[in-house]
Each structure stands twice: as structure tokens, then as C-alpha cells.
C-alpha positions in Angstrom: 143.9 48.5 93.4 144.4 48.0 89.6 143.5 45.1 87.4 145.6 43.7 84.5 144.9 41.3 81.4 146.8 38.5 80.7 147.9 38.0 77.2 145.5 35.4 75.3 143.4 35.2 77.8 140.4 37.1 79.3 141.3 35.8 83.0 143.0 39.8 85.0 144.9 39.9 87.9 144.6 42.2 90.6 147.4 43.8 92.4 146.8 46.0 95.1 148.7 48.9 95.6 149.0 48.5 99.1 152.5 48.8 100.5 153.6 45.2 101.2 155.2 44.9 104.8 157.5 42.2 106.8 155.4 40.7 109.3 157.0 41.5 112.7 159.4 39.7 114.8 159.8 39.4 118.5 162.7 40.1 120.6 165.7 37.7 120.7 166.4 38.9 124.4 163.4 38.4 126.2 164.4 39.7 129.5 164.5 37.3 132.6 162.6 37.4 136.2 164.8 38.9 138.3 166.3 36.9 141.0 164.9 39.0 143.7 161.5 38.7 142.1 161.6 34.8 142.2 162.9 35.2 146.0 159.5 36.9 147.0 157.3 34.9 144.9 159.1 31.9 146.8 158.7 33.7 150.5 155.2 34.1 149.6 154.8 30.4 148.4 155.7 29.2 152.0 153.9 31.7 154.5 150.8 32.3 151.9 149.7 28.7 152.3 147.6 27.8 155.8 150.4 25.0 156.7 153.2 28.1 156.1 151.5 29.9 158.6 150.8 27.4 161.4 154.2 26.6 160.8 155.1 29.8 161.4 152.6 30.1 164.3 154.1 27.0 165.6 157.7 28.3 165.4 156.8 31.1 168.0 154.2 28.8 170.3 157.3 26.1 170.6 159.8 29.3 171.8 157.5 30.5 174.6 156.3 27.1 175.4 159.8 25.6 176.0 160.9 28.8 177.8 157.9 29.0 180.0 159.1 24.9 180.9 162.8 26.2 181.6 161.0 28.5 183.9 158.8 25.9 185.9 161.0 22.8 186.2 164.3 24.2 185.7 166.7 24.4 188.8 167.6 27.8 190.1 171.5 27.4 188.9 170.5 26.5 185.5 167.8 29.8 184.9 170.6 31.2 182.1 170.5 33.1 178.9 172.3 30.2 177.1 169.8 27.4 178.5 167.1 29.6 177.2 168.0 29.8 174.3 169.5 26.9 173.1 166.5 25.1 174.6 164.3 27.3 172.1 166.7 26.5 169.8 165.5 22.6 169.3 162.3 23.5 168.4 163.7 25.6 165.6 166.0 23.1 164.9 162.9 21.3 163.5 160.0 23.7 162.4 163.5 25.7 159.7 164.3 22.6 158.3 160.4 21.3 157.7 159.6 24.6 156.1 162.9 24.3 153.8 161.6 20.7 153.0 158.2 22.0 151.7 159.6 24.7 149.8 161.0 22.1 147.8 159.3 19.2 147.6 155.4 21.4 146.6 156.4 21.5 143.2 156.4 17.8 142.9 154.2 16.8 145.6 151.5 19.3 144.6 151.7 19.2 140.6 153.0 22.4 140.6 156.0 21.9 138.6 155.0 22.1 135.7 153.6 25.5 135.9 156.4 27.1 137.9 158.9 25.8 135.2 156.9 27.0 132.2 156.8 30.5 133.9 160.1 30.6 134.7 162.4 28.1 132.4 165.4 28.2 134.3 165.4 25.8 137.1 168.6 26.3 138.3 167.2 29.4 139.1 164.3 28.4 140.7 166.3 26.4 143.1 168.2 29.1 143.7 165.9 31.6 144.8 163.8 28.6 147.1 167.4 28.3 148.8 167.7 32.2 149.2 164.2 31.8 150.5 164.9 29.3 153.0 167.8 30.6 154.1 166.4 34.4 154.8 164.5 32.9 157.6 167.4 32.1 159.8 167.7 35.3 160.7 164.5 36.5 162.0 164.1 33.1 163.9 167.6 33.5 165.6 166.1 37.0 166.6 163.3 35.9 168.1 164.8 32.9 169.8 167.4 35.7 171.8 164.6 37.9 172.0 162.6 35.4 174.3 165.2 34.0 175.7 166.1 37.1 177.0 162.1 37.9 178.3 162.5 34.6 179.7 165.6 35.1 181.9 164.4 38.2 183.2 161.0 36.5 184.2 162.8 33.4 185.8 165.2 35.6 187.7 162.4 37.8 188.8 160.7 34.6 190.1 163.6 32.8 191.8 164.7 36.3 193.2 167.9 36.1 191.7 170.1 37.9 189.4 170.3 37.3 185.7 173.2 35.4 184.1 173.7 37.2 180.7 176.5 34.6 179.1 175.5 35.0 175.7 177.1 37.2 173.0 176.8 38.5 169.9 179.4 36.0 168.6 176.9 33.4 169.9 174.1 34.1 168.3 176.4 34.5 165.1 177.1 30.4 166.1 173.6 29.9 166.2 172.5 31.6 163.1 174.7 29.2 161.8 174.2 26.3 163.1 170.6 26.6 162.2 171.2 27.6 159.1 173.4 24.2 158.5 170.2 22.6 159.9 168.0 24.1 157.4 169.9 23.0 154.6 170.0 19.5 155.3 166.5 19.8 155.8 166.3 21.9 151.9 169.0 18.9 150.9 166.6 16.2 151.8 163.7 17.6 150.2 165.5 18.5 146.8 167.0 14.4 146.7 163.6 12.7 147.8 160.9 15.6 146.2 158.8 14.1 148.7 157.3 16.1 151.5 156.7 13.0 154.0 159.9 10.7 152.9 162.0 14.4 153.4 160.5 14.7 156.6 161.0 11.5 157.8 164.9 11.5 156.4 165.1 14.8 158.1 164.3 13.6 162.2 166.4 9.9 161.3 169.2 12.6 160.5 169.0 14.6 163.0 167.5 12.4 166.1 167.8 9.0 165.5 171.6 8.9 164.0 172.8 11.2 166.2 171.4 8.3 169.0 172.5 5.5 167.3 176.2 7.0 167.2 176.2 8.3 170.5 175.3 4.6 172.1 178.3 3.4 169.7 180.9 6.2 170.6 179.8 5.5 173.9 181.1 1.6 173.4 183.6 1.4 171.3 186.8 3.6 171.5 188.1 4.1 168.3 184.7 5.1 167.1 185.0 7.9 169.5 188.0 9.5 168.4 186.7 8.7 164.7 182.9 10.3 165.0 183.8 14.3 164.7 184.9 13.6 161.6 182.0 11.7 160.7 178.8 12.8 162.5 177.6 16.0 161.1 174.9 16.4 163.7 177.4 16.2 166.3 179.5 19.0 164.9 176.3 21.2 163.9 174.8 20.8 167.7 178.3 21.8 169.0 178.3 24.9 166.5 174.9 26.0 168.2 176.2 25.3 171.5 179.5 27.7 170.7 181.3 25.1 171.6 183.6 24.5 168.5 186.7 25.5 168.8 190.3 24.1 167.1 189.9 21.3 165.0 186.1 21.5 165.6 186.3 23.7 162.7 188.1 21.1 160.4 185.6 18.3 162.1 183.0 21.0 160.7 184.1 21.6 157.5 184.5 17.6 156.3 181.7 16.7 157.1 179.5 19.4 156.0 181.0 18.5 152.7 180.3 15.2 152.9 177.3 15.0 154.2 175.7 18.8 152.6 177.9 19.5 149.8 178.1 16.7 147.7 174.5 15.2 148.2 173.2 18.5 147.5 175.5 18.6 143.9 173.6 15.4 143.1 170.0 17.1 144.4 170.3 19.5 142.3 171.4 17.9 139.2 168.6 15.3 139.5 166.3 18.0 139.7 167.6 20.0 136.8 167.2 16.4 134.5 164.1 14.9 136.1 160.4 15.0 134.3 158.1 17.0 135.6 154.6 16.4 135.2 
């Protein structure tokens, strides 16, 4: 470090002979999360929590429950794979699309928004990964529905000392997969448009109970609204998928109103959610 007299004056300078350097920069391209990443932290969001895990709890509780009433009150005649298992499937028909619902509706209902966004700024991709999340679960469900089904058929032929009916495939449990899959999207749907655990909920059994009533008794009266309701009842067209029952235009009946009634309202979800405050 050196010193240095100005002319005229006795005031110096110093200037240090210290190298001078550019202070350092960060990284443009700050790598993002990686989608699978964000899929387990979501998994672990819903089955960490003590409600994930009675749900969950209550998922497999409802299946032996229901089949061990197929068992008891059932008649003889109707002790078949297909009645075990789509009796087991209403139950899951209920508990899928709850635990979609929550998955949603926590960041808003529980404040956590606002943390969850800040860590990952992208919440296109949060919503993604929740739906991933939600969706994953179909399949172990749809497994374990067959799986005691089939427990359940042996044990209620074994008891009515009878042979088992086995009319089930592998193309049916692809239907139901489905079908509950559908389900569970309406049920993520709901809870993405309302970000509301109990108002999702509540939309959720009008959809899938009450309308599908309400339609029914009118279908039932009025002619024209017969012909007229596969292609506006979703419900009716998702509980035929899960019964394998849709075959020719079922598929179109399908397809319309999934669009209607999934697709767009989900488009909407979705871009309310990407443009709403969170606090």
C-alpha cells in the first residue's frame, strides 16, 4: 500500500496495491426440481399427514368390510368375482377422489401456498406433479380391490359349498383402473376450481351421488331425456366404464362428456390457479 501527495496540498491518498476484482455473479440457469422430485415430495404430502393415513387405512377397512357383507347377505347366485369387486369398488370410488381433493385444496386451505410456490416458482408444475401424484394411486388401489375380491370369492364359495365364478379379466380391471381413475380426477378437478377442502368434498358426492339420482328419477320419466342422458351424464358413463359395460357408442357417450364435464372445467381450474393470490 503506497501513499501519494497531492499537488498544493498536504492532504496523500492511499492506493493499495491489492489486485482489484469483479465481485461474483450467480448462475443465469439455476437448475429446476425435477418433476419426479416434486412427484415424491407430493406422495409424501398426502400419506405423511395423519388424515393421509387413515385415509389410506380406511381405503383397505372399506374393501374387506364390503366384501365380508357380499359374503353374509349376499345370495348364493350372486357370490361372483365381478360383484366383489365392483362392490369394493364404491368405496374407492370415494376415499381416490377425497385424497385427490386434499392434495389440492392443502395449499390453500392450510396456508401453505405460499411456501410451496416460493420453493418451487412454477405452479404449473406443481399442479402437475399433485395430478401425477393422484393419479399413481389408481393402480395399487385397483390391485388391491382384485386382490380381495378374489380372497373373497374363494371364502364365499368355500362357505356356500360352491364353485367359484372367475368372470373377471385382465381387460376388466384395465376398465376399472380407468374408470376410477376418471373418478379421481373429478374429484382433483373439484378441488383445483373450489381450493376448498369441504366445498370440494361436498361438490364431489352431489356429482357423483346426488346427480347421478336426480337424473336417473328423470330418465326414468321423461323419454326423450333417456335417449339424451349418455351424452350428458358423466357419472352414468364412468359407472358403466367400471362395470365393463361400455361398448359402441358408449365410447363416444364417454368421450363428450368427459370433455365437457373434465376437460374443460379443469382448463379453467388450472388457469385460476396459475393467476390467483396466494397468501
Amino acid at each position: 500500500m503506497t501513499s501519494h501527495a497531492i499537488p498544493g496540498t498536504t492532504a496523500t491518498t492511499t492506493v493499495s496495491s491489492v489486485p482489484h476484482r469483479e465481485p461474483r455473479t450467480r448462475s443465469r440457469h439455476t437448475p429446476r426440481v425435477p418433476l419426479t422430485r416434486l412427484v415424491g415430495v407430493e406422495l409424501r404430502k398426502s400419506f405423511d399427514t395423519r388424515s393421509g393415513r387413515r385415509l389410506l387405512a380406511s381405503l383397505g377397512l372399506a374393501a374387506v368390510l364390503t366384501t365380508g357383507a357380499i359374503i353374509a347377505w349376499a345370495p348364493t347366485a350372486q357370490l361372483t368375482y365381478s360383484e366383489f369387486t365392483l362392490a369394493i369398488g364404491v368405496p374407492i370410488s370415494i376415499i381416490l377422489p377425497i385424497i385427490a381433493t386434499l392434495s389440492v385444496t392443502s395449499e390453500w386451505t392450510q396456508r401453505s401456498g405460499l411456501a410451496t410456490f416460493t420453493l418451487v416458482p412454477h405452479r404449473g408444475r406443481v399442479m402437475l406433479a399433485k395430478a401425477i401424484a393422484a393419479v399413481s394411486v389408481t393402480a395399487p388401489a385397483t390391485v388391491a380391490a382384485f386382490g380381495v375380491g378374489a380372497a373373497g370369492n374363494l371364502v364365499g364359495a368355500a362357505m356356500t359349498d360352491s364353485a367359484p365364478v372367475w368372470d373377471q379379466t385382465i381387460v376388466d380391471a384395465g376398465y376399472f383402473a380407468l374408470g376410477q381413475t376418471l373418478l379421481l380426477l373429478v374429484g382433483f378437478m373439484l378441488g383445483a376450481l373450489i381450493r376448498n377442502s369441504s366445498a370440494a368434498i361436498v361438490a364431489y358426492m352431489i356429482y357423483a351421488f346426488v346427480a347421478p339420482g336426480l337424473l336417473g328419477l328423470l330418465a326414468f320419466n321423461q323419454d326423450w331425456f333417456a335417449d339424451a342422458r349418455p351424452w350428458l351424464d358423466a357419472k352414468y358413463n364412468q359407472d358403466a366404464l367400471l362395470r365393463g359395460d361400455l361398448v359402441g357408442d358408449g365410447w363416444s357417450h364417454l368421450t363428450v362428456t368427459t370433455l365437457v364435464w373434465l376437460v374443460l372445467p379443469s382448463v379453467v381450474a388450472v388457469m385460476n390457479v396459475l393467476r390467483s393470490e396466494v397468501k
